[in-house]
Residue, then its C-alpha position, 0 to 999 in steps of 0.5 A: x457460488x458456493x462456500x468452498x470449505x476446505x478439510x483440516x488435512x488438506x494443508x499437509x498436501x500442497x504440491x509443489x508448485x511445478x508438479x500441481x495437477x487437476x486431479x491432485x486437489x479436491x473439486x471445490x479448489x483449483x489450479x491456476x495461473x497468476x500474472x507475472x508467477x512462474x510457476x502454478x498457484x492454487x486459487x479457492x474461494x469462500x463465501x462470507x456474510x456482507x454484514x457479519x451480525x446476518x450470517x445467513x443473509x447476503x453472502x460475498x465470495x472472498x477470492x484466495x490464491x495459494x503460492x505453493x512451497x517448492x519443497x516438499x518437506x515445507x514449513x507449516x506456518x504460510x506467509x499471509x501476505x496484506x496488501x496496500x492502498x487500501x484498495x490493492x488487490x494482494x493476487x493482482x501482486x502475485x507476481x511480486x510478491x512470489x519474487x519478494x519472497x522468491x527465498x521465502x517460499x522454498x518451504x513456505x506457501x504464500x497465502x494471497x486474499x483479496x481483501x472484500x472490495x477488491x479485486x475479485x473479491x465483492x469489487x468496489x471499483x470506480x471509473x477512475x481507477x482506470x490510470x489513463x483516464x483524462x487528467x482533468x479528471x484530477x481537477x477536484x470539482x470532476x473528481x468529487x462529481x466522478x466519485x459521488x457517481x461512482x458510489x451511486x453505482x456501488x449502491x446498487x450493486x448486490x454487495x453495495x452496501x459500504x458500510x461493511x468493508x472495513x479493516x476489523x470485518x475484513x480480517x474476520x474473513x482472513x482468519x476465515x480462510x486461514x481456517x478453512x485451510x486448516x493453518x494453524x499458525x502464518x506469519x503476517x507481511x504486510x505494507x503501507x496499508x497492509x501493515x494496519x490490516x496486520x496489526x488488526x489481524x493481530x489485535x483480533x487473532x494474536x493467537x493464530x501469528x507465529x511472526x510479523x514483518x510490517x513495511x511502512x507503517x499506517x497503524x489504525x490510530x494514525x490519522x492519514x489524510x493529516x498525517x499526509x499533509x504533515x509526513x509530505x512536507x517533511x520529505x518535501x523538505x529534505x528533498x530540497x535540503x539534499x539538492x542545497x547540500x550536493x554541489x551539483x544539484x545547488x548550482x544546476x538548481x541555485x533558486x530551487x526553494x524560491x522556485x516552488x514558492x514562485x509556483x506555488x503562488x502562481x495556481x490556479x493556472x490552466x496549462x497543457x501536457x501530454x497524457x504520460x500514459x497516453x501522450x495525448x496532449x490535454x489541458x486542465x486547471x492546475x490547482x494547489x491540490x493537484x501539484x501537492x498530489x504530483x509532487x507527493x507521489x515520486x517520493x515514494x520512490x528516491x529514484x524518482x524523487x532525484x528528479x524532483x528539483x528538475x520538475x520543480x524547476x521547469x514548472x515554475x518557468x511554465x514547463x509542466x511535462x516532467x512534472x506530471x510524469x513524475x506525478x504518475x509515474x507510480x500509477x500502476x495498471x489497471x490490475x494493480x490499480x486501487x479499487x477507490x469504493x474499497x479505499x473510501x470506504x475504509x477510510x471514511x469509517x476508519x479516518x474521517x471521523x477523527x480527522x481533528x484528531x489528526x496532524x495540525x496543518x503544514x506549511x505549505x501542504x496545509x490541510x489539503x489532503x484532509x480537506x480533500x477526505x472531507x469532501x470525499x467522505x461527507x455523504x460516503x456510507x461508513x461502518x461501524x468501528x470498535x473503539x478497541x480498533x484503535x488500540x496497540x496491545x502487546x504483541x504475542x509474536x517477534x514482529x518486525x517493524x520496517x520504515x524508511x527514513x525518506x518516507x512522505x506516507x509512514x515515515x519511522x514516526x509511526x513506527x516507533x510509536x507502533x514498536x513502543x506500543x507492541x513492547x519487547x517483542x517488537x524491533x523496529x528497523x529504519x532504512x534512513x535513505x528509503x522511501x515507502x517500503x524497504x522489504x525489497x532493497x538491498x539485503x532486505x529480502x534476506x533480513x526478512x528471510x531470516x526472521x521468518x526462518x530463525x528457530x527461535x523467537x530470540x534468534x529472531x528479535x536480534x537478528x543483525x539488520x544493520x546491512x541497509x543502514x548505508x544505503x545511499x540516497x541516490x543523487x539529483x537527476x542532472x540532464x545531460x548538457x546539449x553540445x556547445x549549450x547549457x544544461 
């Protein structure tokens, strides 16, 4: 496919969404439908180098969608939106995106690019992306042995050689396409993953970034699968201790810490659950590494952490259901679902090495999610890093710093090690019940509205976003009592 190299003036005439027609827009770009986004988008493509030193030798086409402003006196300065994992797909989000943004895009476009090694952009996807895989495909043994598959298969690809998909070469293809829309200036969001893709967009194009808004932040020298076991335990903690200090939740639950050590003690242990997804019923080898993973995963998410002391509870008297429902509740589908060659590549070159570096174990998480990147990134190709990665200049532009308080991945740890390194242009704002990404409660969509619309950069730093302060975490799940029996 050929480069699609867009002219300078074609920014200033976008469509409105709702009146895009074939005819209005050069040949090399096109019109399109986007899951979940009601009205038409515009989809281009652009060829890149694989390895950026050869750029005339093997080229990947980089994947872009552009959400158009619905006014046609719009804004010159576009979203850039980043997505997370690493391994999302940003247009796969589309339609999230186009509704987190839904005030936002009244006079800004959305510019959505599938970062190499996902979606479409250069795929480096695994069987085990497939979320209704079987789950003794989590068992670490059949999980090394899928991935070591998986990479052999990635090998041969045309675009296989995974030394090249990391963060700082992918930002390169970012401002790529930024140029080549003839943008001057975006305003960077990105979350989890997606903040330490802003920030390294930052670092690389201050320049070309008008404003930042960075959710949950995993910054590039944020060790993450030892800040994993580190970041887990302490939410893990506080969800045990909020169950301990609500009446209810303490007297349906009153042996709630000495349960989970009971079930920790009890694995390795094989036992038999419906499939969530599939509700097949399957047996497996329950490992600690694998209840650590279903325990970590709701919470992301207090709503379903609220159901955490009943999972625990019913797991330890040998009732597994509720805790692996929760464990996968998060699991996505198969068009938002992490494209694991991009994630280990990124992680195996960015991570890996400076795993000492990292977190010292936890208490009961231990070093097992760095345990597990070990294994996984032992014989996995990784690419070259500059040590300037790493670092945190100053930001040029307002940008605001997001965390929530109930976090187990980027708790405000992280970011207030990120505003501290970024200086006064930085804010850093924490919702103290939330868990893995605030932008859309509550308020929070109409804070970051502000800050992307306010006149002036003063106007945006103090902005008042104190609207979230008092959100509450939502309280334990109780199951309703059965008539005339307990609960």
């Amino acid at each position: 496919m050929r480069a699609f190299i867009l002219l300078p003036a074609l920014a200033a005439v976008w469509l409105a969404a709702g009146d895009v027609q074939a005819a209005d827009v050069p040949p090399v770009i096109k019109p399109c439908r986007l899951a979940g986004v009601e009205t038409a988008a515009i989809c281009g493509v652009l060829q890149r180098p694989l390895d950026p030193s050869q750029p005339q030798g093997r080229q990947i086409d980089v994947h872009y969608a552009l959400l158009p402003a619905l006014a046609r006196n719009k804004k010159p300065d576009p979203v850039l939106f980043f997505a997370g994992g690493p391994g999302q797909s940003a247009i796969g989000l589309a339609g999230s995106v186009s509704r987190l943004m839904a005030r936002v895009t009244n006079r800004r476009d959305i510019i959505l690019i599938d970062q190499r090694g996902t979606g479409r952009s250069a795929p480096l996807k695994c069987e085990d992306d497939d979320p209704t895989r079987p789950l003794a495909d989590i068992e670490p043994a059949r999980q090394q042995a899928l991935l070591r598959s998986c990479r052999e298969n990635l090998e041969k690809l045309p675009h296989g050689d995974l030394r090249f998909y990391t963060t700082t070469i992918a930002m390169q293809d970012a401002d790529a396409v930024r140029q080549a829309l003839g943008v001057r200036q975006v305003n960077v969001v990105g979350g989890s993953y997606g903040t330490r893709a802003g920030l390294e967009y930052m670092r690389q194009f201050p320049q070309a970034v008008r404003r930042a808004v960075l959710d949950g932040l995993a910054p590039p020298d944020m060790v993450l699968p030892a800040s994993f076991s580190a970041d887990s335990q302490a939410a893990l903690d506080a969800s045990i201790a909020a169950c301990e200090a609500e009446a209810a939740c303490a007297a349906r639950f009153p042996r709630l810490r000495a349960d989970w050590q009971a079930l920790l003690a009890s694995l390795p242990r094989e036992v038999t659950v419906q499939h969530p997804l599939t509700a097949r019923p399957e047996t497996l080898t329950l490992t600690r590494e694998t209840l650590l993973s279903l325990v970590r995963t709701p919470m992301y998410n207090p709503a379903l952490a609220s159901a955490l002391p009943l999972a625990l509870t019913e797991a330890a008297a040998g009732r597994f259901q509720p805790l692996f429902g929760l464990g996968m509740a998060l699991g996505g589908s198969r068009q938002t679902a992490l494209a694991m060659g991009m994630h280990l590549s990124v992680v195996c070159a960015e991570d890996y090495p400076r795993l000492a570096q990292g977190d010292a174990p936890a208490r009961d998480f231990g070093s097992t999610f760095g345990d597990v990147y070990s294994r996984l990134c032992a014989d996995w190709p990784r690419g070259s890093v500059p040590a300037a990665f790493y670092t945190l200049p100053p930001a040029k532009a307002p940008t605001l710093l997001l965390s929530g308080g109930a976090d187990p991945a980027t708790p405000p740890r992280h970011g207030e090690r990120v505003a501290q390194a970024l200086g006064p242009q930085a804010r850093h704002v924490v919702v103290p019940q939330a868990g893995h990404g605030v932008m859309g409660i509550g308020c929070m969509r109409d804070v970051i509205f502000r800050f992307i619309d306010a006149p002036t950069d003063a106007d945006a730093l103090k902005l008042d976003a104190g609207c979230a302060s008092s959100i509450p975490r939502p309280g334990a799940f109780l199951p309703i009592a059965a008539a005339g029996g307990q609960p």
